[in-house]
N, C-alpha and C positions, 0 to 999 in steps of 0.2 A: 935768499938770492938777491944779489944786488940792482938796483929800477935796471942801472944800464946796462947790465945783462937782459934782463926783458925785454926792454928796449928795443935791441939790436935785435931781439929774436923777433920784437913785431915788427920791424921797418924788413927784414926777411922775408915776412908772411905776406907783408905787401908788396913787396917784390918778386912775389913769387918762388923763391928760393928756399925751396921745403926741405931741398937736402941738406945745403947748410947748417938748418934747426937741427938736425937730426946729428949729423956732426956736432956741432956746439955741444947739443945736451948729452951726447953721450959722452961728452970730456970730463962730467960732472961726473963724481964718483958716486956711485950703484943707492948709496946711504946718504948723501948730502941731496938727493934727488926729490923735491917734496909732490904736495899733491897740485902745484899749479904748473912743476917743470914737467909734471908728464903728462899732464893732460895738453900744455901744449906738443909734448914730445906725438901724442896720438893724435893731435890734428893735423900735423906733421905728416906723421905714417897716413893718413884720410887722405892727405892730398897728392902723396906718394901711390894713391892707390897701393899700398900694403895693407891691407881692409883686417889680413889678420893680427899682423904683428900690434896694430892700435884696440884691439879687443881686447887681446890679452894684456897690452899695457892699464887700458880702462876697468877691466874686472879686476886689476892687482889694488884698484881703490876703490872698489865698488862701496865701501862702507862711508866713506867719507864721501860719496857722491850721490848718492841715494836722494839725497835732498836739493843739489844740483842740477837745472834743468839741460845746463850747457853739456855735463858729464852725458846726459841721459841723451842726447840732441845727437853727441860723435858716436856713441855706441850703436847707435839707431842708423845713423848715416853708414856705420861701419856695416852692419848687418843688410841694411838695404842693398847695398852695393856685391854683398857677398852672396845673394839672392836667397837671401832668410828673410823673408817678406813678415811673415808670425811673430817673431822676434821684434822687425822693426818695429813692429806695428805697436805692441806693448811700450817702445820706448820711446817713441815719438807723443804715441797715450799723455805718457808722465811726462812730458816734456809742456805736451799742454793745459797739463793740470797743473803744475807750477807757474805757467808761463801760458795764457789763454791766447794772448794776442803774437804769437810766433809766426807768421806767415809761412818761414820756411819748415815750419815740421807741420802745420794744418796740409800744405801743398805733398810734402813724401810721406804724410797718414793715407791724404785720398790715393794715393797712386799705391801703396801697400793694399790700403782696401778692395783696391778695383783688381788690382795680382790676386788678393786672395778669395776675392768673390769669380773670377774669371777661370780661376784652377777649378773649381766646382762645377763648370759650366760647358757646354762643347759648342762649338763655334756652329751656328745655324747652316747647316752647309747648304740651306735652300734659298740663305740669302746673304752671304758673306758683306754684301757691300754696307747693307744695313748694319750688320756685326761692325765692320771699321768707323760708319758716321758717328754710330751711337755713342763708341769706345772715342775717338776724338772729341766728342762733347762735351765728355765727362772729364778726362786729362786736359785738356787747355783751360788755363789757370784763369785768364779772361774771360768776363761774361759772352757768350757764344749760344746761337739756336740754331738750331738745322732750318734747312730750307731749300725743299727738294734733295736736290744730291749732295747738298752744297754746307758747309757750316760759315755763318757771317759771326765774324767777331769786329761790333758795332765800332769800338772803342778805337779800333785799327783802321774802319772803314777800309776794311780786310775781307776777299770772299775766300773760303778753302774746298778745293774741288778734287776730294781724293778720287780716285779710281784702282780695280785690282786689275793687273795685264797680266797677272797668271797666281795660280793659286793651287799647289801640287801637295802630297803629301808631308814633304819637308821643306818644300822651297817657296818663297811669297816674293812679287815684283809687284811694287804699289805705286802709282804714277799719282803726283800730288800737282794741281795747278793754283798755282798760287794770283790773286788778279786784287791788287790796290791802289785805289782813286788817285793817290800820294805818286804812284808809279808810271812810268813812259813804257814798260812794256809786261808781259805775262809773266813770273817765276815759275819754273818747270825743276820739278825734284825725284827722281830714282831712286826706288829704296827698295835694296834687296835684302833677304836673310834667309837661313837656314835655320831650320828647327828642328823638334824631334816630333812636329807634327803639325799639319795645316796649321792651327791655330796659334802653336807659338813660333811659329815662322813668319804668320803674318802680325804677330802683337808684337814681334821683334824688330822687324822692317817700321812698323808702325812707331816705335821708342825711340829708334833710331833719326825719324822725321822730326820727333819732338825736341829729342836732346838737342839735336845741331839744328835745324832751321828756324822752328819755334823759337826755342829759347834765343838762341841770338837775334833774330829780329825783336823780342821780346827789348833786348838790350836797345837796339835803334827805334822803337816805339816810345818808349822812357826817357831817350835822348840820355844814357850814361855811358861814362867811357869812352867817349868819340875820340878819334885821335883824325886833325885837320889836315887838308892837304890841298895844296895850291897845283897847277897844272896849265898850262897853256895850248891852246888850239884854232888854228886859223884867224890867229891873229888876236886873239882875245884868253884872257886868262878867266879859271874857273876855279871854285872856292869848291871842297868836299867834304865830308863827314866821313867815316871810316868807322865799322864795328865788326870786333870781332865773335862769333860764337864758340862757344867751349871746344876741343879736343873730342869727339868721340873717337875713343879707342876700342878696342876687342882684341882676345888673346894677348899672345906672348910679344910685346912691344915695352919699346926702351922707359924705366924709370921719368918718372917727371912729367907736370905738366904745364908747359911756359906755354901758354895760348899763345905767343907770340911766335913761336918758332918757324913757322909756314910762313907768317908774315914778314920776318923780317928778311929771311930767305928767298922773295919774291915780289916784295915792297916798291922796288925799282924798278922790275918788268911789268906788273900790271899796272902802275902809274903811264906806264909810257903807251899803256892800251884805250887810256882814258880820253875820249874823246870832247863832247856835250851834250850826253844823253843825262838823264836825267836820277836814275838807278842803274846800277849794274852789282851782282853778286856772281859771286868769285868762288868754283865749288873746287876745294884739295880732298883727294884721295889717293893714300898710300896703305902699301901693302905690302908684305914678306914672307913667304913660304918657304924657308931653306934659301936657295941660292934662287929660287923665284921670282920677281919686284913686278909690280902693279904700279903704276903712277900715274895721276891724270888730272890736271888742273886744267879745270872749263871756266870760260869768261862768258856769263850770260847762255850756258850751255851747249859753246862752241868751244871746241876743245882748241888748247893750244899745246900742240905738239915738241915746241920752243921749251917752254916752262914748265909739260910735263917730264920731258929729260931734262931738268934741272931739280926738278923734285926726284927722280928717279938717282939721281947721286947720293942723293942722300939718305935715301931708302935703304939702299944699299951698305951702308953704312950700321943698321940697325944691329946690334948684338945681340940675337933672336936666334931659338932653335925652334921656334912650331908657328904655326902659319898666327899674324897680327895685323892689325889693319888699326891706322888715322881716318880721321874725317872731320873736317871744317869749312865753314860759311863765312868767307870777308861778304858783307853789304856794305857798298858804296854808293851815297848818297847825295848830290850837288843842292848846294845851298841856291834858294831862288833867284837870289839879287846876281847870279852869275848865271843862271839857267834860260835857254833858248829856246824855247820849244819847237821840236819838230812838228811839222804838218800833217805825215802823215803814222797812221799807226800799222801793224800787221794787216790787218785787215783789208785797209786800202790800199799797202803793198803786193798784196796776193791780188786784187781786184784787175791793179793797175799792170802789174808783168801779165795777165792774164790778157788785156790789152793790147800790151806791149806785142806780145805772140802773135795775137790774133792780125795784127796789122803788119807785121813781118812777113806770115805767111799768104799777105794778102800783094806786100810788094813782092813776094820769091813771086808771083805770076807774073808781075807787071814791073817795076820802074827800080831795083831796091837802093840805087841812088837817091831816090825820095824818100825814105824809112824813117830816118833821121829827123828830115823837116815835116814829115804827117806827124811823126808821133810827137813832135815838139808842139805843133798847130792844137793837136788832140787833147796833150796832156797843158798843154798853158804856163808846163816849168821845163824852161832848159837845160837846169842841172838835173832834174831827176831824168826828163829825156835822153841827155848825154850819159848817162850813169846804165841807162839800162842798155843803149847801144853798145855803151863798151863790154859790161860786166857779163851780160847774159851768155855771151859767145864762149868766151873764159870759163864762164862757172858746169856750163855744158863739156867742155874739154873736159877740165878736173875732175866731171863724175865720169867721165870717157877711157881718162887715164889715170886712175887711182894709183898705178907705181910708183909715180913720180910724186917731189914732196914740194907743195907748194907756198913760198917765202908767206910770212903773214906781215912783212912789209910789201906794198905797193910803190910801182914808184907814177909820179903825174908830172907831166908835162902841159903849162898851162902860160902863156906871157913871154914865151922865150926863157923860162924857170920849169927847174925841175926840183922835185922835194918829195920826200917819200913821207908816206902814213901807213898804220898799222890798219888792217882790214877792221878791227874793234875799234876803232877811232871813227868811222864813217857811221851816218846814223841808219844809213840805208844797203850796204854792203850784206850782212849777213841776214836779213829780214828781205831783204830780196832772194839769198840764195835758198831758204827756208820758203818762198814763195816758191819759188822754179820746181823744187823737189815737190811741194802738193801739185804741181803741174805736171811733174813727170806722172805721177798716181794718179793722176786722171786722167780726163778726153782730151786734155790742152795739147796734147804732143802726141806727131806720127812719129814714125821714123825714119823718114826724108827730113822733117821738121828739124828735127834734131841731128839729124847729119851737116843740113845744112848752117846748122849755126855755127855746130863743131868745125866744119870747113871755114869758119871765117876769124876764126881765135890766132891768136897768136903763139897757142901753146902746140896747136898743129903743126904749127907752119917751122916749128922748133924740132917737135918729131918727125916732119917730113924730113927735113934736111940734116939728122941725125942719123936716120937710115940710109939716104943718099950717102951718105959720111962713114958708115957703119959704125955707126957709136951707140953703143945700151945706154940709155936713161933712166932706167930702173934704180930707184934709191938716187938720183940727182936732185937737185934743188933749184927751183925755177923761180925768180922775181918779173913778175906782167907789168910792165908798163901802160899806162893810158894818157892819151893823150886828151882833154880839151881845150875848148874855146875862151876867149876871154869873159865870156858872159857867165861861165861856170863858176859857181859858188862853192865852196867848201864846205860841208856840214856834217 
């Protein structure tokens, strides 16, 4: 076969374009086909997830690969993937007796070995959590020690703090908090799955954490692959890093895997969410069950509504007969020579609205024309002062009025200018409204408390006079306005 036929077939592989390969070589006639066109043909069908049709191409040369680490390397990936664990595990074996220093078949031997030492075993039902730390210690490919609940992977100066929030006979929700020195705020991950039994519901959910969060931050730990990204905000421009993590698919979902597919389709919306925070990860989930669609794309684990019906078109589109599901992680990263740092973190924002309350509920008795300037006196910053004047009253409505669908642009008035931002552009916007809710779960709110803020929002005073009107708001769309001061900052 000619170089530039290969050629072409490898600038394909690099581009992703597996079906192409697969076209091209099958143009080759059945006999002109030797043993390097079809072993690429089977890396091809690997990447096509056709996990069978590349066995049976790789066994029709098994004689001529036997000595082969790369032959033994697809057959084993092929087998892995097809949940013949037994199988990999012998070829992966031979892959590193030929080949000792393979990184990637030393890495899917241990994860074979631990499936097939794990099918032997039942899940400690007296202490499941330990069953997940132990099982994460052993699959992160990084040196890693437990410590307490927690696994530290040094190397990331990375803590991982899984947790089970339910754990039934075929169903596992695993809450994973993710917290790095590198980072401006906490990573939070949902991992559900269904199994044919406690334990492989919760080693499924648990695969699922690895394949897409893991590994892709794995990729931004490494620094490879980055694709850059310039952005502007308040008046200053900021420099980004971009990584993407693999496709996790499940069931019956469409040929192909262009990790870029989510990205390219939503490239323009979450740039324009990009504020000057320091990290932000970007969670896609799609699904199709028949004429059923699932979509949901969370920015920092604020869903956006916007972007999930933009992912939901295209779901929709899937040529699918039995229920399938995506799942992918963008981690976006700001280079430092452009990065701000905020002041405050979660913590001091829950402190601070807890504050905030407390001194609210103290002018509803006395002055609440003075609210404003205590809590500016109190707090010593006037933009985060003026931010919770405005926003708390708002954020109170919206859990008031769930019907209505609220814009995730803002608009601000500030200088005799007005100019709208995206609620994910503010460093303090959803880490405040993320305070208010532990507020509502606790002592911090009566129910006068909370009447009375809701009376002072502007999204009231929309449905007051909607009802005056007799007008439904139900499924309407509302953009809030705020107004401040010249001394308010933007950040």
């Amino acid at each position: 076969m000619s170089s530039n036929f290969i050629k072409q077939l490898q600038d394909w592989h690099q581009a992703d374009d597996h079906q192409k390969i697969v076209e091209a070589i099958l143009e080759v006639p059945a006999a002109e086909r030797d043993y390097q066109l079809i072993m690429l043909l089977a890396r091809a069908y690997n990447n096509l997830d056709d996990y069978e049709t590349a066995c049976e191409l790789l066994n029709s040369i098994k004689d001529e690969g036997q000595d082969d680490d790369l032959w033994h390397f697809r057959l084993g990936y092929a087998y892995y993937n097809m949940g013949l664990d037994a199988e990999a595990k012998q070829e992966f074996e031979r892959v590193l007796a030929l080949n000792p220093q393979d990184e990637d078949a030393q890495q899917l031997l241990a994860d074979c070995n631990y499936s097939l030492e794990s099918a032997e075993a039942e899940v400690p039902l007296d202490d499941p959590e330990q069953y997940l730390l132990t099982s994460l210690h052993e699959l992160i490919f990084e040196e890693n020690e437990i410590e307490g609940n927690c696994i530290v992977i040094p190397s990331w100066r990375m803590v991982i703090t899984p947790h089970i929030e339910s754990l039934t006979d075929d169903m596992a929700v695993l809450y994973f908090y993710l917290d790095c020195e590198d980072w401006d705020r906490q990573m939070f991950e949902c991992s559900v799955s269904m199994g044919a039994n406690a334990k492989n519901a919760l080693e499924t959910a648990e695969r699922s954490f690895l394949f897409s969060v893991v590994d892709g931050l794995r990729t931004m730990m490494e620094e490879t692959t980055a694709l850059d990204l310039k952005t502007s905000f308040a008046g200053n421009d900021h420099l980004w890093h971009v990584y993407k993590s693999d496709i996790v698919g499940m069931g019956d979902i469409p040929i192909g895997d262009d990790i870029s597919e989510f990205w390219d389709l939503l490239q323009e919306d979450i740039t324009k969410r990009l504020g000057n925070q320091k990290f932000v990860y970007v969670k896609i989930y799609g699904a199709k069950n028949g004429e059923e669609i699932t979509s949901e794309c969370r920015i920092n684990d604020v869903v956006s509504k916007e972007l999930s019906a933009k992912l939901a078109e295209t779901i929709s589109k899937w040529e699918t007969e039995q229920f399938g599901s995506k799942k992918q992680f963008f981690f976006i990263q700001q280079q430092d020579a452009t990065y701000d740092p905020y002041p405050y973190n979660e913590e001091d924002l829950l402190e601070i609205t807890r504050q905030a309350i407390n001194i609210f509920a103290e002018c509803q008795n006395e002055f609440y024309d003075h609210y404003l300037e205590r809590l500016t006196a109190e707090l010593g910053d006037t933009s985060l002062a003026e931010e919770l004047h405005a926003f708390l009253p708002e954020m109170c409505a919206e859990n008031a009025f769930p019907n209505i669908i609220y814009n995730e642009l803002i608009n601000i008035r500030q200088k005799e200018e007005n100019y709208e931002v995206y609620k994910h552009q503010l460093a303090s916007f959803y880490p405040l409204q993320k305070a208010l809710q532990t507020c509502f779960n606790d002592d911090s709110f009566t129910d006068e408390l909370y009447s009375a803020y809701v009376s002072l929002s502007s999204i009231y005073n929309v449905i007051c006079k909607a009802k005056e009107d007799n007008k439904d708001l139900d499924g309407a769309i509302l953009t809030i306005s705020f107004g401040f001061s010249d001394d308010y900052l933007l950040r």
